[in-house]
C-alpha positions in Angstrom: 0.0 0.0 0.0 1.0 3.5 -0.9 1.2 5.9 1.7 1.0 9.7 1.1 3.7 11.6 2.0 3.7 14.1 5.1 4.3 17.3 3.2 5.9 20.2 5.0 4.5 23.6 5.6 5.1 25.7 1.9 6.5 28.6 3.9 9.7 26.9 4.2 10.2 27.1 0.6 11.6 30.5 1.1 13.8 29.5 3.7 17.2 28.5 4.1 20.1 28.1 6.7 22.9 26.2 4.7 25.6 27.5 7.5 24.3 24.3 9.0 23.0 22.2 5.8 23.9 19.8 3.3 27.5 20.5 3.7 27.3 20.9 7.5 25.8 17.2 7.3 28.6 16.1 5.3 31.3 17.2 7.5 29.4 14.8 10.0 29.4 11.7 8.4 33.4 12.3 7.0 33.8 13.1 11.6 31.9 9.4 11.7 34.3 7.9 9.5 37.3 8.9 11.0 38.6 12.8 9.9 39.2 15.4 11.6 37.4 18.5 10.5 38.4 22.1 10.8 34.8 24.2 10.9 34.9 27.2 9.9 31.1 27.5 9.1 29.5 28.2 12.6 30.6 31.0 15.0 30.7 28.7 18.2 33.9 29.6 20.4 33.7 26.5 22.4 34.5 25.0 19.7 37.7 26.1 19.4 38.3 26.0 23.3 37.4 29.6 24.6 36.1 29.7 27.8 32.9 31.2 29.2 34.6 33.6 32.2 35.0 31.6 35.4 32.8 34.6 37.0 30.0 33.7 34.8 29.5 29.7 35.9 29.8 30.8 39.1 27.2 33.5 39.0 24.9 30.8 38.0 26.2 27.9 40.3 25.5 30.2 43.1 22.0 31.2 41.6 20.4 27.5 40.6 18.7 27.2 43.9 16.8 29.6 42.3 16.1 28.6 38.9 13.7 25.9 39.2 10.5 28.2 38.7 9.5 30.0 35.3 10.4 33.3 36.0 9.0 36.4 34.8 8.1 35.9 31.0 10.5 39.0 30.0 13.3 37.6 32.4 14.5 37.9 35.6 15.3 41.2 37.4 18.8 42.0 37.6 19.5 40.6 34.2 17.0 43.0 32.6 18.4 45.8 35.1 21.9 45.0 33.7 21.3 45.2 30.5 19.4 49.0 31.1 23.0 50.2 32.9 25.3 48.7 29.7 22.6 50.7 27.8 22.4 54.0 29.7 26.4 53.9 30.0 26.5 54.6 26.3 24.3 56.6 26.0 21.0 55.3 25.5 18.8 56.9 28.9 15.3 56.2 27.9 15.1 52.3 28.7 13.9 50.4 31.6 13.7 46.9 32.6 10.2 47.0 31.5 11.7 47.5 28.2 14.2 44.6 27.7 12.8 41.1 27.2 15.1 38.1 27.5 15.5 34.9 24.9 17.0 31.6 24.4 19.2 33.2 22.5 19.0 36.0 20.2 17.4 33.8 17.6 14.0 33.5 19.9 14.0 37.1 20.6 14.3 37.7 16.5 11.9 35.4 15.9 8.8 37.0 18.5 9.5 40.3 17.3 9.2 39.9 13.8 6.2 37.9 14.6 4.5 40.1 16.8 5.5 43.0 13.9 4.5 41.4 10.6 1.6 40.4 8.2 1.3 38.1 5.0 3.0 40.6 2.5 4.2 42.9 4.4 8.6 44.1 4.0 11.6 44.3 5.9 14.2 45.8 4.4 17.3 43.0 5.2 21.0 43.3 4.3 23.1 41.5 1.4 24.6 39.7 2.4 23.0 38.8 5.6 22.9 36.6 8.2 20.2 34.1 7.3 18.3 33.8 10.1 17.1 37.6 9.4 15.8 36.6 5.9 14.3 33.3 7.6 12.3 34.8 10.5 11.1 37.1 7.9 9.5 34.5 5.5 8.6 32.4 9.1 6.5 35.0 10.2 4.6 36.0 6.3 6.9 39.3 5.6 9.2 39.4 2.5 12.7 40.2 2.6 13.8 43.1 0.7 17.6 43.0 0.4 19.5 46.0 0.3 23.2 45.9 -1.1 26.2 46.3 1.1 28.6 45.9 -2.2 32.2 44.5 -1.7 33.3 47.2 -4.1 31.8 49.5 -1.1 33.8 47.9 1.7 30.7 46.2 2.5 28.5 48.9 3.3 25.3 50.0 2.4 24.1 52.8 0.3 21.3 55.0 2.1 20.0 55.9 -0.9 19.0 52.9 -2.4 18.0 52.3 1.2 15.4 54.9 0.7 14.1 53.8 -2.4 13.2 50.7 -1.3 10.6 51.8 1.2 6.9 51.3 0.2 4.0 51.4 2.1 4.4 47.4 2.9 7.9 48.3 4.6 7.6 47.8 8.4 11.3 48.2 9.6 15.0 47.4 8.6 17.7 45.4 9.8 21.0 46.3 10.6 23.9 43.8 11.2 26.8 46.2 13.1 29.8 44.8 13.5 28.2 42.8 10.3 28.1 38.9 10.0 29.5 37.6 7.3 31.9 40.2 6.2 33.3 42.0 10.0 31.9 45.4 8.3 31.6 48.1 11.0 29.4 51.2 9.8 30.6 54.5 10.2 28.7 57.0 12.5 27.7 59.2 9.8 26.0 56.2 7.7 24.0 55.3 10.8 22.8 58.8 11.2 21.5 58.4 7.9 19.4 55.4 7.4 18.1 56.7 11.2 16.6 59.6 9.6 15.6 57.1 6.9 13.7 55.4 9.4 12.5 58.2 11.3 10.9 59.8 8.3 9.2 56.5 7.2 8.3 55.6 10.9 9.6 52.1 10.3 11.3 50.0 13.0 15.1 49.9 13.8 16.1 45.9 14.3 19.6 46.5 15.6 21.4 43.0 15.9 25.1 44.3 17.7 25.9 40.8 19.1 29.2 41.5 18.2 29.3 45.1 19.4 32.9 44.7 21.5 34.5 42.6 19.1 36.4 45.3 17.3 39.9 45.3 16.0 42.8 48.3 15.2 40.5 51.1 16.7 37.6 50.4 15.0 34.6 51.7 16.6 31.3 50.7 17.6 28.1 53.5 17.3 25.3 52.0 19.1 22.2 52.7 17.2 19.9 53.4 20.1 22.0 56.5 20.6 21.1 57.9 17.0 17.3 56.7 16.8 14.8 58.6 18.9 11.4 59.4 16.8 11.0 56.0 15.9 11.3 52.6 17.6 14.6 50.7 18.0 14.9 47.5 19.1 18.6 46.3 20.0 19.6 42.8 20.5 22.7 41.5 22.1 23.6 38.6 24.0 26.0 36.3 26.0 27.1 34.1 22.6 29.8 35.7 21.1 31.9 38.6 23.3 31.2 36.5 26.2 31.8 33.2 24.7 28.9 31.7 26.0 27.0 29.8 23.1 25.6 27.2 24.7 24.0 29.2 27.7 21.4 30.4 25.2 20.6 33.8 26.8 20.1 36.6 24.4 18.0 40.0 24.2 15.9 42.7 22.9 15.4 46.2 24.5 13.6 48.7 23.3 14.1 52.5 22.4 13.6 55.8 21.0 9.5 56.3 20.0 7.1 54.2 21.9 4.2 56.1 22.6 2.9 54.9 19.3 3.8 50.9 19.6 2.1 50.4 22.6 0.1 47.5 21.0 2.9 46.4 19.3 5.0 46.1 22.4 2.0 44.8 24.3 2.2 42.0 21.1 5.8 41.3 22.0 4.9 40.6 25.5 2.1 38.2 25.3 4.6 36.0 22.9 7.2 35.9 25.6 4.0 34.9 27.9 3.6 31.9 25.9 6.9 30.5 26.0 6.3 30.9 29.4 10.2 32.4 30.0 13.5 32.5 29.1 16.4 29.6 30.4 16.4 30.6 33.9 19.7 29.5 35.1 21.9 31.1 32.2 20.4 34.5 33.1 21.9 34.9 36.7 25.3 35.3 34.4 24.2 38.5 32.6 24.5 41.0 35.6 28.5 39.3 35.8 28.9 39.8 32.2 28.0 43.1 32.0 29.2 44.9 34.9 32.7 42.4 35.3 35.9 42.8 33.7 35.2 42.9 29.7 37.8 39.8 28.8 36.7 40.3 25.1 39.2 43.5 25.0 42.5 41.2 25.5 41.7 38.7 23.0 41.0 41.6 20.1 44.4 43.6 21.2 47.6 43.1 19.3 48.4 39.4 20.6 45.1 38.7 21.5 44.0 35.3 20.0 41.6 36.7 17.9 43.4 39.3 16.6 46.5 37.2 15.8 44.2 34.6 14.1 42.5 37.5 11.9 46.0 38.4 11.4 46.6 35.0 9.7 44.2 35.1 7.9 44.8 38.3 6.4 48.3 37.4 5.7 47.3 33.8 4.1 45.0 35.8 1.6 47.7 37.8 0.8 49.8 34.6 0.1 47.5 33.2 -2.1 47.4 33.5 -6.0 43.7 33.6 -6.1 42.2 35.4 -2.9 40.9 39.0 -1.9 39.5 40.2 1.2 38.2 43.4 2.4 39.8 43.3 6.1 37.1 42.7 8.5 37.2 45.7 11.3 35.2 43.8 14.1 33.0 40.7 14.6 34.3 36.7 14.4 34.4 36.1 10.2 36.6 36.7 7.0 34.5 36.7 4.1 37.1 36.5 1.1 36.6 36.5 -2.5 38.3 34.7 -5.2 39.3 35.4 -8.3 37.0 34.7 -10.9 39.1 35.9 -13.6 41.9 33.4 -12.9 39.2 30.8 -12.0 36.7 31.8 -14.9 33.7 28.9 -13.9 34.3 29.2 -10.3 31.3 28.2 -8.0 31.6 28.3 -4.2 29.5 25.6 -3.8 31.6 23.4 -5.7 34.6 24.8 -4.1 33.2 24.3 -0.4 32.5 20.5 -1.4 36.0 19.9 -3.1 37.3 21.5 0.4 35.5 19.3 2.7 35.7 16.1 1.1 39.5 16.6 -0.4 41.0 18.1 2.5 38.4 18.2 5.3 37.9 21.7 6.0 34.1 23.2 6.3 33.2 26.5 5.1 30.1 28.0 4.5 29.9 29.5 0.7 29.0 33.1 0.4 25.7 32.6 -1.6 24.7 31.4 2.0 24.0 34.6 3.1 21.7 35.8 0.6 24.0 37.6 -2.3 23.8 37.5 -5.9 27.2 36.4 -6.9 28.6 33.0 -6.3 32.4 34.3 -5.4 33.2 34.6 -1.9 32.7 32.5 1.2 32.8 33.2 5.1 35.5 31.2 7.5 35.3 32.1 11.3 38.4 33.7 12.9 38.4 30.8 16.0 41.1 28.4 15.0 44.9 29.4 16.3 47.6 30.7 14.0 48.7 27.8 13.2 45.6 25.5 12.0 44.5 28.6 10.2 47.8 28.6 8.4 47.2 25.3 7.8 43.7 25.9 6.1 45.8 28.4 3.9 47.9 25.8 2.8 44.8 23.3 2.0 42.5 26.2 0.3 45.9 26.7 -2.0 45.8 23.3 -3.4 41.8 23.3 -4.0 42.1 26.5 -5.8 45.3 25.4 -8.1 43.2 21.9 -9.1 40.3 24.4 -9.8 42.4 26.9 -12.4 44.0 23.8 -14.2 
């Protein structure tokens, strides 16, 4: 007998997350048979053997007696409290706790703000490239992604005028990736004044995802868009993942800025949400009033001799060694996003090229159509690995690209 097939909801036609995908699934079953695997497609400093601060665990060691009960659906006190002082230290006064809603992870909090936003058809204007869980949540929750271009020919950032064209009356709100994922992009504070008057003219939301706000190299600097935004709403999400090494805790967040007199409804939307996941992981949010108000480890690792800094170092120099490669030097978050040469490898495809990688010498990247870009010729790698293994995926990359031009 002939059974029909369970068919899956057609809204995830439009959406896709190959940073852990085919390839990703790959890399697994090579690990099963025996390789080692250097992956460079996921962010995930544990990984690589960074360490969550000792502070941290113990923050929430001495703290699980209480973290057996839901809590309160935005989060509990002094983690919402600590994220309104990191807040009002740079600048951004006009936020309370009552303003700050905690996730599992910054990927929850995208996800039940962009629900509680959007209806079938309506736009949010998204960056190319992107990191894809923006352009997901969006098709997830009935919008449509509308990409504006950050060009590599423009180090990667975006042009406020075609910014401005794209608004229609469907347009609900923009995204913003600053310190950028994939490319380490960090936007000037003159471009950010701009697309906030963009915004503020339009009345669309700010989604300002600054997970990487700290993790800036060579005195780059980081303008917090709250600080620019103020007749319009901004929403700002950071978390514990990335300058705090701290993936696996799961604790991210949203607070809210600027105009809110008229998104009382919406914020009332965002609320109920978090009231029916019930809350946040309760034990990993005892560790955000440490985070924020401790000693701010990120800053020795992004120095000169820092780990991450000497590994973006390698990588900088092994694109320069190469015959085929060109980078626009990342200024701040965890990724390289390279480019290669189509001209000496005319039919170049980075799928192709990530496969040949992985299954020839057993190194994962994620290709650059991943994040939502017309062309086919760059791909992201993380900045985790030491010197040394990164100079060893040099080495490998080298011999891919030479079987690829002959």
């Amino acid at each position: 007998m002939n059974k029909p097939a369970v068919k899956t909801n057609h809204i995830l036609e439009g959406v896709r997350y190959e940073i852990r995908g085919e390839l990703a699934h790959r890399a697994m079953q090579l690990e099963r048979q025996g390789y080692e695997i250097i992956s460079l497609n996921i962010g995930n400093p544990g990984l690589f053997g960074y360490r969550t601060p000792e502070t941290m665990r113990l923050a929430i060691i001495e703290n699980l007696g209480q973290s057996e009960a839901y809590c309160h659906q935005q989060g509990v006190f002094p983690a919402r409290e600590a994220v309104v002082m990191q807040q009002q230290s740079r600048g951004v006064m006009d936020v309370t706790a009552d303003d700050v809603f905690m996730g599992n992870g910054v990927s929850e909090c995208i996800d039940f703000v962009l629900r509680a936003l959007l209806n079938s058809g309506d736009e949010l204007l998204v960056p190319s490239p992107d990191y894809p869980l923006w352009s997901a949540a969006v098709s997830l929750n009935h919008g449509s992604p509308v990409y504006y271009n950050c060009r590599p020919e423009n180090a990667f950032l975006p042009d406020p005028d075609e910014i401005r064209g794209l608004i229609t009356t469907r347009t609900r709100g923009i995204v913003l990736i600053n310190p950028n994922n994939p490319t380490g992009a960090v936007y000037p504070r003159d471009l950010l004044e701009h697309i906030a008057q963009i915004a503020e003219e339009h009345q669309i939301v700010v989604f300002s995802d600054e997970i990487y706000d700290q993790m800036l190299y060579d005195g780059a600097g980081h303008v917090p868009m709250a600080t620019l935004v103020h007749e319009t709403l901004c929403a700002t999400f950071n978390g514990l993942s990335k300058i705090y090494r701290a993936c696996g805790y799961r604790v991210g967040w949203v607070s809210f800025s600027g105009e809110r007199e008229n998104a009382t409804d919406y914020l009332h939307a965002v609320e109920l949400l978090a009231s029916l996941r019930l809350c946040a992981n309760v034990p990993g949010q005892w560790a955000v009033q440490t985070a924020l108000g401790g000693y701010q480890s990120i800053k020795g690792l992004t120095e000169p001799g820092g780990r991450l800094y000497q590994s973006r170092k390698a990588i900088i120099e092994g694109v320069e060694r190469s015959k085929y490669l060109q980078l626009q030097v990342p200024d701040g978050a965890m990724y390289a996003f390279p480019r290669v040469d189509t001209g000496l490898i005319p039919n170049f495809s980075d799928q192709r090229f990530a496969l040949e990688l992985l299954e020839k010498k057993h190194v994962l990247i994620a290709p650059g159509s991943s994040f939502n870009v017309p062309y086919r010729d760059h791909f992201r790698i993380t900045t985790l690995p030491d010197e040394q293994k990164m100079n060893t995926v040099f080495e490998r990359m080298e011999d891919v690209l030479d079987s690829l031009a002959n």
